[in-house]
Each structure stands twice: as structure tokens, then as C-alpha cells.
FILODO-466520 format. One record per residue (C-alpha): residue number from 0; x, y, z. Coordinates in nm, 4 decimals, padded with zeros to 6 digits. Layout:
// FILODO-466520
<r n="NUM" east="X" north="Y" up="Z"/>
...
This chain:
// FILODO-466520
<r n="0" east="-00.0090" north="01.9707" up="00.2944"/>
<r n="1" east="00.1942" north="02.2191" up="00.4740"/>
<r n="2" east="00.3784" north="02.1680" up="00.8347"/>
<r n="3" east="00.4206" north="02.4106" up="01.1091"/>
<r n="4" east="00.6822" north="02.6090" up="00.9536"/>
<r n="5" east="00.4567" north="02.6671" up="00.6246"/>
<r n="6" east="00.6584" north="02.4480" up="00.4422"/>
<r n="7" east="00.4962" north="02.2227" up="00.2116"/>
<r n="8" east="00.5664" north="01.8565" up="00.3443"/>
<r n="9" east="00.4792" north="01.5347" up="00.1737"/>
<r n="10" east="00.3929" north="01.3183" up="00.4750"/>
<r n="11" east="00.1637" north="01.0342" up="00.3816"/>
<r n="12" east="00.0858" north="00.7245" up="00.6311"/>
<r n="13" east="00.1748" north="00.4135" up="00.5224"/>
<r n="14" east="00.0241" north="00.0860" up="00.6267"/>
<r n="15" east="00.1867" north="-00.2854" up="00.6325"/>
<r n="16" east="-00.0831" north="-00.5612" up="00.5947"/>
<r n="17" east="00.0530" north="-00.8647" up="00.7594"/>
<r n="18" east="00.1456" north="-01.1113" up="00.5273"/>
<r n="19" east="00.0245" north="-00.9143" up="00.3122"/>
<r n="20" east="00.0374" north="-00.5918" up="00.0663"/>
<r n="21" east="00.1570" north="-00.1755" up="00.1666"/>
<r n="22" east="-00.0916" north="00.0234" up="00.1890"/>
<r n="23" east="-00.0090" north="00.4015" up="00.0061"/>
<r n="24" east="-00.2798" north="00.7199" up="00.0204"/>
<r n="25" east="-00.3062" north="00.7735" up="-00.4073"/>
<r n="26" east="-00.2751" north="00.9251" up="-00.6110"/>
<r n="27" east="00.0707" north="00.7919" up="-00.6004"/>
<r n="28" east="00.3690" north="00.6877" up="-00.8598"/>
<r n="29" east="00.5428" north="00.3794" up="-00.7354"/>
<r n="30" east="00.9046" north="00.3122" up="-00.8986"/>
<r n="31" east="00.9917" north="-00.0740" up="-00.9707"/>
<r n="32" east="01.3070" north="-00.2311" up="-00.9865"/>
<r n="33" east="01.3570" north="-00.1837" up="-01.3549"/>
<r n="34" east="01.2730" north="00.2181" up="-01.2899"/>
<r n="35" east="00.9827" north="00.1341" up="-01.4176"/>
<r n="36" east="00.7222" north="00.4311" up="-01.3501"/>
<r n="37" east="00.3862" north="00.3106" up="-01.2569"/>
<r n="38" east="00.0998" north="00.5785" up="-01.1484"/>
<r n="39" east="-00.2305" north="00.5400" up="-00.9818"/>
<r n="40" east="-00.4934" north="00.8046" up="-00.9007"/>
<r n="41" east="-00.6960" north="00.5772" up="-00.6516"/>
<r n="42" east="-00.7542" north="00.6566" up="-00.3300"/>
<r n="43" east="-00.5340" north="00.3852" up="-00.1378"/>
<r n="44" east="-00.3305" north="00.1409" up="-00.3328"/>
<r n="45" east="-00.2047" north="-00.1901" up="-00.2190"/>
<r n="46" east="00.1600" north="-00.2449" up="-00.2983"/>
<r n="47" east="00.2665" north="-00.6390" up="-00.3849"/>
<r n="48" east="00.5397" north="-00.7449" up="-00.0556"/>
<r n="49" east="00.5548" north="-01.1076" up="-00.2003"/>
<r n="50" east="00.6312" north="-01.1080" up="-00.4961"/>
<r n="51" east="00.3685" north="-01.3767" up="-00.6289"/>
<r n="52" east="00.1281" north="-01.0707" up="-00.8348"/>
<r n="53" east="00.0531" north="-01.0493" up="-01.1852"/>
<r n="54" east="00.0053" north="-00.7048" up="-01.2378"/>
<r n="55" east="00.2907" north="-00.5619" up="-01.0445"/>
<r n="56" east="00.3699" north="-00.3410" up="-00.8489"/>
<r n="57" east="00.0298" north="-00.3720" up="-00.7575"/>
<r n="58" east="-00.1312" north="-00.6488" up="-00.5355"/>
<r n="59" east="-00.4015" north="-00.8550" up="-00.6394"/>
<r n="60" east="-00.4528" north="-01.0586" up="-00.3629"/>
<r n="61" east="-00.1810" north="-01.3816" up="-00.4467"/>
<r n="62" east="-00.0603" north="-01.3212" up="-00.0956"/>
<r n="63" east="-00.3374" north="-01.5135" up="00.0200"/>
<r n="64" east="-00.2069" north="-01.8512" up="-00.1869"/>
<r n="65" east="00.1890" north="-01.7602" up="-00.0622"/>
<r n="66" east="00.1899" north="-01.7203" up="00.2930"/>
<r n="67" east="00.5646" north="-01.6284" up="00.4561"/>
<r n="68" east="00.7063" north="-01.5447" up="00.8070"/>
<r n="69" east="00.6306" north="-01.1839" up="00.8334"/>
<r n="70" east="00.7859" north="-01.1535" up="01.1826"/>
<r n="71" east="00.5946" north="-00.9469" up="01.4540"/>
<r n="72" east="00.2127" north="-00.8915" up="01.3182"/>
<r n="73" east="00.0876" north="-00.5547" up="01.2115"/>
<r n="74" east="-00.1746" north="-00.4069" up="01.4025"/>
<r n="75" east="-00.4848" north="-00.3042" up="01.2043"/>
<r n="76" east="-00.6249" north="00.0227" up="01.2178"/>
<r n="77" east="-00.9803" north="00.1285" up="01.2083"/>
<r n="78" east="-01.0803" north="00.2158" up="00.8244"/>
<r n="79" east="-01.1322" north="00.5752" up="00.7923"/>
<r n="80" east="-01.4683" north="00.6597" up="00.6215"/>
<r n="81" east="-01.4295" north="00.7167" up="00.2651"/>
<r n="82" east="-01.2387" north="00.3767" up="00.2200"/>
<r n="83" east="-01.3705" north="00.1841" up="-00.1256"/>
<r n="84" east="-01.3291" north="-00.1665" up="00.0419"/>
<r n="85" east="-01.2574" north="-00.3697" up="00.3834"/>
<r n="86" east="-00.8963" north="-00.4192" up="00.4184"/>
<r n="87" east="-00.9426" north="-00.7573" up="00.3551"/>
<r n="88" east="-01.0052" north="-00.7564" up="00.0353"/>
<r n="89" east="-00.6609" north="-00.6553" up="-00.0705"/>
């Protein structure tokens, strides 16, 4: 991706799933706590917020047993074609 200038930028958009996982554009390496490299080559990955996963970093849907107070609701967007599943299913 390059900007403007013709500088290479690494913008990516980033999506919060209320009560639920962050959304990345893959192929992506995520960093855990432990500094702990972990690398994907899907298209989107979905990013465990609560905590409650068993194959972290990733999500795998426990947010749906562990609700919490995510404050002020994020707004879906419309899927862009191309997307292997609803948003939902994360």
C-alpha cells in the first residue's frame, strides 16, 4: 500500500465487535503477552477481547457464554464481498 507521498504505509482497518472479538485484515502476526509470536494468513482474523478462548490470541466464539459491559456499542459495517463468513459467526 503506498500513501500520497509514495511512501509505503501500513494502514489496515480495524473492527471492534461488541462484546465481542477485533477484527484484523490477515495475513497478520499478533504478539501476546508472553511475546509470544502468533501468525495467520487468513483473510480477517478475530482477535479474543475477553479473555475466556482456548486457542488464544484467537477467538473462538466463548464471548458468547461471557458477556461484559462493553460501554458504547460498535456500529456494524456492511461485509465487504469476499468475506468467508457473517460477522456473527465470530
Amino acid at each position: 500500500m503506498s500513501s500520497r507521498t509514495g511512501r509505503a504505509t501500513d494502514e489496515r482497518e480495524v473492527m471492534l465487535c461488541a462484546d465481542g472479538p477485533i477484527l484484523l485484515p490477515g495475513p497478520v502476526t499478533v504478539e501476546d503477552e508472553d511475546g509470544v509470536k502468533h501468525h495467520s494468513e487468513r483473510p480477517v482474523v478475530a482477535v479474543c477481547r475477553c479473555g475466556a478462548t482456548g486457542s488464544a490470541p484467537w477467538c473462538d466464539g466463548s464471548h458468547k457464554l461471557v458477556r461484559r459491559d462493553a460501554g458504547p456499542r460498535a456500529v456494524p459495517r456492511p461485509r465487504r464481498s469476499g468475506s468467508e463468513r457473517p460477522l456473527e459467526d465470530y
